[in-house]
C-alpha positions in Angstrom: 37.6 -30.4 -202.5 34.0 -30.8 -200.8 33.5 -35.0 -200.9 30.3 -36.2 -201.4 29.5 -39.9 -201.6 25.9 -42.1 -201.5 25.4 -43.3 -198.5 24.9 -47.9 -199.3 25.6 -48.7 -195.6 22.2 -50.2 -195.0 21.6 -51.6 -198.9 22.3 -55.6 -199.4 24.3 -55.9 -202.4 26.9 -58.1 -204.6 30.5 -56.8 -204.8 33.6 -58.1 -205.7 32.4 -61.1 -206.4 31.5 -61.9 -202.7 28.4 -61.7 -200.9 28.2 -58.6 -198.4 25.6 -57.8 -195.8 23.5 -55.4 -194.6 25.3 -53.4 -191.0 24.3 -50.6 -188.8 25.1 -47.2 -190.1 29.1 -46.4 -189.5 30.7 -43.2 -188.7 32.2 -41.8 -192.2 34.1 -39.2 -193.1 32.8 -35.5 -193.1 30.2 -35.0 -196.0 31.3 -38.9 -197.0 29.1 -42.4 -197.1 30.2 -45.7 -196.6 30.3 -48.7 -198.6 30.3 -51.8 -195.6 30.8 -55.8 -195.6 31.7 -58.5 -194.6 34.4 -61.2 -195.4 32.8 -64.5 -196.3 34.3 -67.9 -194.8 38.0 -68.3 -196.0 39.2 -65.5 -194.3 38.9 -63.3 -190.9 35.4 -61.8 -190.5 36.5 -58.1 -191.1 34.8 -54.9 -191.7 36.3 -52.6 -194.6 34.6 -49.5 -196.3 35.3 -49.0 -200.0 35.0 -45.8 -202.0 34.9 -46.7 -206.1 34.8 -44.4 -209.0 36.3 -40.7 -207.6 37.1 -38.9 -210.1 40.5 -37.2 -209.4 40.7 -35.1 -213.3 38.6 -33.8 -215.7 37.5 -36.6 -218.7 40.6 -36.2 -220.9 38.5 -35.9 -224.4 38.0 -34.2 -227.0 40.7 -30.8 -226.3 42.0 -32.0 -223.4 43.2 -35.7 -225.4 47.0 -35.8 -225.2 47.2 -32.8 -223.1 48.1 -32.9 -219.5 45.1 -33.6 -216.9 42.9 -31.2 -215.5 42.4 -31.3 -211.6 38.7 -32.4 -211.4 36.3 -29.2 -209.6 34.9 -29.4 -206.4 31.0 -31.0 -206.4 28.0 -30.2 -204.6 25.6 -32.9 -205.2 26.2 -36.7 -203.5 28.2 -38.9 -205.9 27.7 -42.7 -206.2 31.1 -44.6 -204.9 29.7 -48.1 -205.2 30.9 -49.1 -208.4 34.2 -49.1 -210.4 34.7 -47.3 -213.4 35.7 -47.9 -216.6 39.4 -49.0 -217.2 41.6 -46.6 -219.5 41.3 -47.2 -223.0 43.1 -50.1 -224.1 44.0 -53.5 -226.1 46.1 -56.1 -224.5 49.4 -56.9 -226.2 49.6 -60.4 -223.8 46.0 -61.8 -225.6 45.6 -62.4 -229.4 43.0 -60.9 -231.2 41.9 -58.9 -228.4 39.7 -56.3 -228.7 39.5 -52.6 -227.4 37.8 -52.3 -224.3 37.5 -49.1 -221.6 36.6 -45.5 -222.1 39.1 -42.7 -223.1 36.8 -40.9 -219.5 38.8 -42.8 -216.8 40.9 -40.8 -214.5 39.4 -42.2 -211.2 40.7 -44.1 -207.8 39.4 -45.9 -205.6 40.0 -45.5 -201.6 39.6 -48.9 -199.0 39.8 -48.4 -195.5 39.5 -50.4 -192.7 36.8 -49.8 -190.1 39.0 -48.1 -187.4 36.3 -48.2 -184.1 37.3 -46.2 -181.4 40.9 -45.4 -182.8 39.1 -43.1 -185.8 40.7 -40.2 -184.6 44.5 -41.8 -185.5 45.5 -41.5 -188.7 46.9 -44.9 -190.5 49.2 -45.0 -193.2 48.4 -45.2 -196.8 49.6 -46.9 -200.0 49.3 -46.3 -203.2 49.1 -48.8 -206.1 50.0 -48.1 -209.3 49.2 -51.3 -211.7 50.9 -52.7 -214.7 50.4 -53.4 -217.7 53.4 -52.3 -220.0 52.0 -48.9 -219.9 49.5 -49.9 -223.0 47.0 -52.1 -220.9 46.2 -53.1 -217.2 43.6 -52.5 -214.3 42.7 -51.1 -211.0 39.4 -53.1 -210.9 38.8 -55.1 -207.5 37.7 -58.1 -209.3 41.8 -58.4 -210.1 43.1 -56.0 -207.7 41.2 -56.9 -204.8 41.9 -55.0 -201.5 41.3 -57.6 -199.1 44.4 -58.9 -197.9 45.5 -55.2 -197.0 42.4 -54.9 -195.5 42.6 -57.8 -193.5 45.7 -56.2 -191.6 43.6 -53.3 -190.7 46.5 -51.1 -190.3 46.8 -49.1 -193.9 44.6 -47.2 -196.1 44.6 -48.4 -199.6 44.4 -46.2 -202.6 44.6 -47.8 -206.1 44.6 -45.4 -209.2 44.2 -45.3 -213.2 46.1 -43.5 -215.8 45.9 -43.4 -219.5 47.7 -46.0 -221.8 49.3 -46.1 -224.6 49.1 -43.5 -227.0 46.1 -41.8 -225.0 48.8 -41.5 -222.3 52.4 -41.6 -224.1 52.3 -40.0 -227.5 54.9 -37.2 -227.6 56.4 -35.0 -230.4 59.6 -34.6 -228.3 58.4 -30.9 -227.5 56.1 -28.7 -225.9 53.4 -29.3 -228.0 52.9 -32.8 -227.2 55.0 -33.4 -224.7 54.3 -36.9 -223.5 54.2 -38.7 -220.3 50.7 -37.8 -219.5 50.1 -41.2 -218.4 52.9 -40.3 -215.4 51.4 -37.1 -214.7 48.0 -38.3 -214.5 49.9 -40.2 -211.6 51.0 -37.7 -210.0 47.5 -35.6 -210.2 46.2 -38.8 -208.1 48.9 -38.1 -205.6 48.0 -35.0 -205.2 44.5 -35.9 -204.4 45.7 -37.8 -202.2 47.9 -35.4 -200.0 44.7 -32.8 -200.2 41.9 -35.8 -199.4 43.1 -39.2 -197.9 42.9 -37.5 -194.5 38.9 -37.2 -194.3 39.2 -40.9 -195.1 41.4 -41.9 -192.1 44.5 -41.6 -193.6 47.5 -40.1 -193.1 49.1 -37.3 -195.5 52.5 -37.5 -194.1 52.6 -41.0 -194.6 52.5 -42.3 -197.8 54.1 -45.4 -199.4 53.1 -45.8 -203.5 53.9 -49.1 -205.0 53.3 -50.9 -208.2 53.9 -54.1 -210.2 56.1 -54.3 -214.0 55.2 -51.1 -215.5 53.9 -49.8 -212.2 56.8 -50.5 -210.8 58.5 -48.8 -213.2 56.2 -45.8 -212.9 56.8 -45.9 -209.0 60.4 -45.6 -209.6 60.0 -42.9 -212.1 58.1 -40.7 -209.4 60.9 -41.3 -207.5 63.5 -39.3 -209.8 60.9 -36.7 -210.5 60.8 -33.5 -209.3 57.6 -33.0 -211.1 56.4 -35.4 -208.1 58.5 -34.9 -205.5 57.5 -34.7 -201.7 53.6 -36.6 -202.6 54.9 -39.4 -201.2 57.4 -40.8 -198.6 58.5 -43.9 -199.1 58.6 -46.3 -202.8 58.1 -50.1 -203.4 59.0 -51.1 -206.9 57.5 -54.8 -207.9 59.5 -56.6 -211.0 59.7 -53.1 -212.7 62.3 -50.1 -212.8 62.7 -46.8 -214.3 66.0 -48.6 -215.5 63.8 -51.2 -217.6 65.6 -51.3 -221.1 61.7 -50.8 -222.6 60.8 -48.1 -220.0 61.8 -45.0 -222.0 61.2 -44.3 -225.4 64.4 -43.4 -227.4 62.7 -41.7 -230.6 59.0 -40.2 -229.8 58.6 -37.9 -232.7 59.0 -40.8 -235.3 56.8 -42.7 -233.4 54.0 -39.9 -233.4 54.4 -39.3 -237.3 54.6 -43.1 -238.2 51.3 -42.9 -236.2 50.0 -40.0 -237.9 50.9 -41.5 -241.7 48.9 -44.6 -240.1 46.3 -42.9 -239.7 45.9 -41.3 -243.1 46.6 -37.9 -242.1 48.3 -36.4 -245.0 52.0 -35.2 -244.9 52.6 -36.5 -242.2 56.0 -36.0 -241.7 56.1 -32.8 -243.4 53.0 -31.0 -240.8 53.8 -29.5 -237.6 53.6 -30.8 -234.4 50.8 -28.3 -233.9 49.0 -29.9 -236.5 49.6 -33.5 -235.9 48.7 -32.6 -232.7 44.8 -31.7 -234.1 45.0 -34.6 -236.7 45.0 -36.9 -233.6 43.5 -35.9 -231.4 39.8 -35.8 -233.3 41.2 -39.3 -235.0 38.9 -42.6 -234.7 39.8 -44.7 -232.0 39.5 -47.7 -233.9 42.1 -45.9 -236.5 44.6 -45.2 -233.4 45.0 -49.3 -232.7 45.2 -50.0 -235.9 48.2 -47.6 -236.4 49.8 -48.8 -233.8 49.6 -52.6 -235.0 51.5 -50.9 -238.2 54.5 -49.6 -236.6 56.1 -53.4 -234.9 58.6 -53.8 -237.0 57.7 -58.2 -236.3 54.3 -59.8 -235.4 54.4 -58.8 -231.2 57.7 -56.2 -231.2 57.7 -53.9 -230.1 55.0 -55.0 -227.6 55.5 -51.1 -226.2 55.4 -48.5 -228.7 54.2 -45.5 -226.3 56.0 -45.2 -223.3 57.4 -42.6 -221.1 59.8 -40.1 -222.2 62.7 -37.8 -221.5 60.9 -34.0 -222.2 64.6 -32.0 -222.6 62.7 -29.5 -224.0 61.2 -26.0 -222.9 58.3 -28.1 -221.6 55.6 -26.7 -218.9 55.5 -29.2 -215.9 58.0 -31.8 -216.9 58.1 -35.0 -215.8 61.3 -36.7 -216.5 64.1 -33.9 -217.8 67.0 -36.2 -218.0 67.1 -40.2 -218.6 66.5 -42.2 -215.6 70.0 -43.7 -215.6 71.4 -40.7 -215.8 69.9 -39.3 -212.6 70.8 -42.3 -210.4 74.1 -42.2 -211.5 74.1 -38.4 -210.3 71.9 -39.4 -207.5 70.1 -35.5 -208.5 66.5 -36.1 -206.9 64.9 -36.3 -203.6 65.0 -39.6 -202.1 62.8 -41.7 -200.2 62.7 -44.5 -198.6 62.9 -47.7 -201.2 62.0 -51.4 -201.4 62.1 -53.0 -204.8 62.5 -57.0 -205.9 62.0 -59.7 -208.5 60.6 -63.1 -208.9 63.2 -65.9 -210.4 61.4 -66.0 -214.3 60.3 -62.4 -214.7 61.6 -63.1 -218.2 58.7 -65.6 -218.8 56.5 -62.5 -219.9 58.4 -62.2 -223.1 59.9 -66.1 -223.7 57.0 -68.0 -222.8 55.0 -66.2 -226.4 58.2 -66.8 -228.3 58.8 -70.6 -227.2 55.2 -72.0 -226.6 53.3 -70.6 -229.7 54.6 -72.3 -232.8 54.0 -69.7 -235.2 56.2 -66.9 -233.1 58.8 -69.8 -232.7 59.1 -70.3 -236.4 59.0 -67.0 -237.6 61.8 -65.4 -234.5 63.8 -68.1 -235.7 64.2 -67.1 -239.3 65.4 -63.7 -238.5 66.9 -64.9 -235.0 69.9 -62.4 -234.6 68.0 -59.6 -235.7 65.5 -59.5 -233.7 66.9 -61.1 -230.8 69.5 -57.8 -230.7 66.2 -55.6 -231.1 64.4 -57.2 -228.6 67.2 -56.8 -225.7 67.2 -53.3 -226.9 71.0 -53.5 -226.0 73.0 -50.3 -225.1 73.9 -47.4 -228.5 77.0 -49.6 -229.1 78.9 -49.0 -232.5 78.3 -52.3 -235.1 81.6 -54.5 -233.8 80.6 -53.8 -230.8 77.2 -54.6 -231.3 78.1 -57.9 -233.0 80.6 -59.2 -230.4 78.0 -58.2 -227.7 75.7 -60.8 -229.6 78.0 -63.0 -230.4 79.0 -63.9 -226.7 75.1 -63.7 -225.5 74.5 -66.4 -228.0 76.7 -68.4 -226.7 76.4 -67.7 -223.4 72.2 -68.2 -223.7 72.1 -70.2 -226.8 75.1 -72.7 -226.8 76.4 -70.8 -229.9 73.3 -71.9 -232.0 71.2 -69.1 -233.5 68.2 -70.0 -232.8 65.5 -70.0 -229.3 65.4 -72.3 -226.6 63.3 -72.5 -223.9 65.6 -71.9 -221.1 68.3 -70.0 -223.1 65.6 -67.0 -224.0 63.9 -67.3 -220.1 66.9 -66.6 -218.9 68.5 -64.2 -221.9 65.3 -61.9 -221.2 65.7 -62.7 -217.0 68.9 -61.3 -216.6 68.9 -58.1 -219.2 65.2 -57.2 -218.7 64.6 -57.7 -215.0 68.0 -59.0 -213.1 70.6 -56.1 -214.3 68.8 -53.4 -214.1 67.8 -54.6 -210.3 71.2 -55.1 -209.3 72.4 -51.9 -211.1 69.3 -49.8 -209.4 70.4 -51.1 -206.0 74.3 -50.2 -206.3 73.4 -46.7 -207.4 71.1 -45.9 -204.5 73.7 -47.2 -202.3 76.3 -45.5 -204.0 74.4 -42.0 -204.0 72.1 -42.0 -201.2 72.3 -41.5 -197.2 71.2 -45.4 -196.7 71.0 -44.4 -192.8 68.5 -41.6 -193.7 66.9 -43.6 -196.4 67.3 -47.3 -196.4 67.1 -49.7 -199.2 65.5 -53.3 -198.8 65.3 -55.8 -201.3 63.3 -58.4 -201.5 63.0 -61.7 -203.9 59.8 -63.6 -204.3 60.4 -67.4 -205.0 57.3 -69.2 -203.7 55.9 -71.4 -206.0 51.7 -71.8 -205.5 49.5 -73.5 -207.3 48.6 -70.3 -209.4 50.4 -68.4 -212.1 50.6 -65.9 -214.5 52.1 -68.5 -217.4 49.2 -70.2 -219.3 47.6 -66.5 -219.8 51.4 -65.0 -221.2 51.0 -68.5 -223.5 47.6 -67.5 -224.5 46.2 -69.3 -221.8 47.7 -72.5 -223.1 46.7 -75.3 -219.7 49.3 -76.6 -217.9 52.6 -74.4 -218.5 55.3 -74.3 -215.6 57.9 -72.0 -215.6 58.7 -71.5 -212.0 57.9 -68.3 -210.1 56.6 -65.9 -213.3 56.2 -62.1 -213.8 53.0 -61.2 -211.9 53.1 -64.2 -209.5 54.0 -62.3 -206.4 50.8 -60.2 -207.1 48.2 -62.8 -206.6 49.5 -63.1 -203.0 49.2 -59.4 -202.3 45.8 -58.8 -204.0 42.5 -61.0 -204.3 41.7 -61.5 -208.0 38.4 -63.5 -208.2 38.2 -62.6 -212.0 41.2 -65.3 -212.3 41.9 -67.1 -209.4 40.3 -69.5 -206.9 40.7 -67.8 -203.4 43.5 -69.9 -201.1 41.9 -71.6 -198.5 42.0 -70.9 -194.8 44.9 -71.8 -193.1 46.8 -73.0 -196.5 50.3 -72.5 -197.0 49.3 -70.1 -199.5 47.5 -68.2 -197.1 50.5 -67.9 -194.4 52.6 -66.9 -197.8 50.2 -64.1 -198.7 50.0 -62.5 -195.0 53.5 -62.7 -194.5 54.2 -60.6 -197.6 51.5 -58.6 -197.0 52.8 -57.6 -194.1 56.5 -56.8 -194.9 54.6 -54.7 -197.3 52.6 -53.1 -194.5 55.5 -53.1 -192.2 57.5 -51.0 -194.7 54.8 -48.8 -195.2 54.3 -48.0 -191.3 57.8 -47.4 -191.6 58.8 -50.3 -188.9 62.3 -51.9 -188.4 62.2 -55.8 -188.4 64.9 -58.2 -188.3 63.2 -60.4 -191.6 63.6 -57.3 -194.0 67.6 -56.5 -193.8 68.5 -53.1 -195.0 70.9 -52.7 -197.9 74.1 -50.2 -197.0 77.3 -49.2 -199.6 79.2 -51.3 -196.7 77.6 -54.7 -197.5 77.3 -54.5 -200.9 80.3 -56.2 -202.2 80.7 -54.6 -205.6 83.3 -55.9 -207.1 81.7 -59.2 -206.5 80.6 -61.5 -209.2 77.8 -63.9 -207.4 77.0 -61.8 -204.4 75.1 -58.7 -203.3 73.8 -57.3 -200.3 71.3 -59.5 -198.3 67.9 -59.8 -199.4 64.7 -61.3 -197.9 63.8 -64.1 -199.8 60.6 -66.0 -200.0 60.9 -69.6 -200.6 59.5 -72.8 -200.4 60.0 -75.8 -197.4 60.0 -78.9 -196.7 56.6 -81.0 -196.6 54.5 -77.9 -198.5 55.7 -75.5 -196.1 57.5 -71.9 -196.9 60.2 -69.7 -195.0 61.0 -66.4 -195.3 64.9 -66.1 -195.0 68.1 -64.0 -195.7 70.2 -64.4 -198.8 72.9 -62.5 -200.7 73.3 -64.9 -203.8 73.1 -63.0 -206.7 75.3 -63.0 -210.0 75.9 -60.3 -212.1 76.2 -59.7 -215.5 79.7 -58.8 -216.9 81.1 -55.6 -217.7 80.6 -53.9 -221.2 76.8 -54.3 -221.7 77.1 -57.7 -221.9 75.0 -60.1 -219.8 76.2 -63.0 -218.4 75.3 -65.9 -216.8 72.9 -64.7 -214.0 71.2 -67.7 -212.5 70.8 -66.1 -208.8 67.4 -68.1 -208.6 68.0 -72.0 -209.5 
């Protein structure tokens, strides 16, 4: 693909929320311009070029909505890199009353680099980032993803990348009609960018480390199973998110597609075919596609994710996932890489904090408690006895045999079955299944608690709410986000936290061996332990405001026979 970018070297202009200057003309890739600045006081004064708004596919609108992405043609002319594009089409399920913002025309990635001097002939290693969002909302945007920090190091190229949401990118009719999972493989067209491009811009092919956060991390795990992206990538980080996550996959797609269709007024909707549902939604209002979706939760905020990835078991052209994801760790059938993945203590508080801090949620889970506490763990196909023992002992075990919420009983209820099994269970399959000398596993878990956090916006950002170390928390040390939080100041504590992240992150990446990131082996994981795994780097507080970075193995399980127990590894 001939690259083509407008030249802003020598133009003074606002970015990111931080003033940039003016600099002599820099060396650029081959048919490529530069974007130049400078870091403003609070950090290292650093140059870093970034490249916004490169469109890796074809808009997907109008016949190519739901339908896998198109590779975008080569250009001729000089494109404009300077500003973001639009976010994918989407309505946060974390904010009430939100509205729909982004454009359905948003398959695009921005590239940051750091000025390389007399080493631009060497080719540095480049990540990937995949964001969150529960696969129905999220960002690449600098303003929350800021690239800074990874700049700062000067050692990686950075890369982060958009996919469609929702039901743009997860609306299936369990066959090859619609198959689903365009969303994934509009990740794995950005890969493939990547392999053919990220080397004009200083990076290396060969070397490539994707990673992303909840869903992304999810999604990043996903890849790793897939065959449908195998060998784009060398090495994984998964943040708070698996391809294990009990809402990562979803169990009945073509119901989902017609209860969308009936929605949206289309008429016989469960009688039609999935040729013709197909052309009923794809020319269907947007405004009509939310709304449908707000019709199918069965209860005022579940399920919070209706479209989500799928299995296609089907005759389906470039599949993405053929087989569930447990399913093919357990047989250890893919290709692996390299893999990092951890968790933060309260990963839970993204679905408790709604349920406990906002009265009306409170009041009305409460009234149905059993129900929809069993729906919301999504538990394992057990039969009805089994079911209702299963809930019986998580009740008391979370609830003290009362049948209704508590604040810490559903933190740590949604804790341990949401985020802390399927970590544990991820890392004894890889262990179990993979050459650990060829491809190590290191686990990290993130327990440093700042002075920022994700809680008051999963409360609808309710002031004041502590819940320890939350889902998203680790992110704002490894990204700037100037559209929510203050920067930390030079030389803080939160500073020194962020860098040293950062660079087990980077370190990983560069594919370096160091003694504070311990690798994870079948012969020091004690499996038939109940409180222990394999050590972990964790990230901690100290004494007097300071933090430490140590190695721990503490972890407990949850019990045998899909029922969780007690799994307080992070008090």
């Amino acid at each position: 693909m001939g690259l083509k970018f407008l030249l802003m070297a020598l133009m003074p202009f606002v970015l990111f929320q931080r003033t940039w200057t003016s600099q002599t003309p820099l060396v650029c890739p081959k048919n490529v311009g530069c974007i130049s600045g400078v870091l403003m006081p609070g950090y290292r004064i650093e140059y870093f070029e970034a490249f916004m708004g490169i469109p890796f596919a074809k808009p997907p609108v109008g016949e190519l909505r739901f339908s896998h992405p198109q590779p975008y043609p080569p250009w001729t002319d000089i494109l404009n890199a300077t500003h973001h594009k639009e976010d994918c089409i989407q309505r946060s399920a974390l904010v009430a009353n939100s509205k729909i913002t982004g454009s359905e025309d948003c398959l695009y990635l921005n590239v940051y680099r750091p000025i390389v001097g007399d080493n631009k002939n060497s080719k540095l290693p480049v990540m990937v980032f995949i964001h969150g969002g529960a696969w129905l909302s999220g960002t690449h945007n600098p303003s929350f993803l800021g690239p800074e920090y990874f700049m700062d190091t000067e050692e990686v190229v950075l890369v982060t990348i958009s996919y469609r949401l929702g039901i743009f990118g997860f609306l299936s009719t369990n066959n090859k009609v619609v198959p689903g999972n365009f969303g994934m493989k509009d990740q794995t067209l950005a890969l493939r960018w990547v392999q053919q491009n990220i080397a004009d811009f200083g990076g290396d092919p060969q070397q490539v480390t994707i990673f992303g956060q909840s869903a992304g991390g999810g999604s990043t795990h996903m890849h790793m199973l897939s065959k449908h992206s195998e060998g784009l990538f060398q090495a994984a980080i998964s943040i708070s998110g698996l391809a294990t996550l009990p809402i990562g996959i979803q169990t009945d797609p073509l119901r989902v597609a017609r209860l969308t269709a009936e929605h949206c007024h289309i008429p016989h909707a469960y009688n039609i075919s999935s040729l013709e549902l197909l052309q009923a939604l794809r020319y269907a209002d947007i405004e009509l596609l939310f709304a449908a979706a707000d019709k199918i939760k069965y209860w005022e905020i579940y399920p919070q994710i209706i479209y989500s990835p799928v299995v296609e078991n089907f005759n389906s052209p470039d599949a993405f996932l053929t087989e569930h994801p447990r399913d093919i760790l357990a047989k250890g059938c893919y290709k692996p890489t390299r893999f990092m993945t951890g968790i933060v203590p309260q990963d839970g508080a993204v679905m408790s904090i709604p349920l406990w801090e906002l009265e009306h949620l409170r009041k009305s889970f409460n009234k149905d408690f059993d129900h929809l506490l069993e729906k919301s763990l999504q538990l394992p196909h057990f039969n009805r006895s089994h079911l209702d023992w299963a809930m019986e002992m998580i009740v008391d075990e979370y609830f003290e045999g009362r049948h209704e919420l508590s604040k810490q009983g559903s933190l740590e209820v949604y804790n341990d079955y949401v985020f802390g099994y399927p970590f544990y269970e991820t890392a004894r399959s890889f262990v179990q299944t993979v050459d650990t000398q060829k491809y190590p596993l290191s686990l990290y878990i993130f327990n440093y608690k700042g002075p920022y956090s994700y809680a008051p916006i999963f409360g609808g950002n309710m002031p004041n709410l502590d819940y320890g170390v939350d889902h998203c928390d680790e992110l704002i040390y490894l990204f700037r986000m100037p559209a929510v939080f203050p920067d930390f100041s030079k030389n803080s504590t939160d500073a020194q936290v962020s860098q040293a992240l950062v660079k087990n992150f980077v370190d990983f990446a560069a594919n370096r061996n160091t003694a504070a990131n311990p690798k994870c082996t079948e012969d020091n994981f004690p499996m038939n332990s109940l409180n222990s795994m394999c050590d972990y780097v964790s990230y901690q507080n100290g004494p007097s405001g300071s933090f430490m970075v140590k190695t721990d193995d503490k972890f407990n399980i949850p019990a045998p026979d899909g029922v969780i127990k007690s799994n307080r590894y992070l008090s």
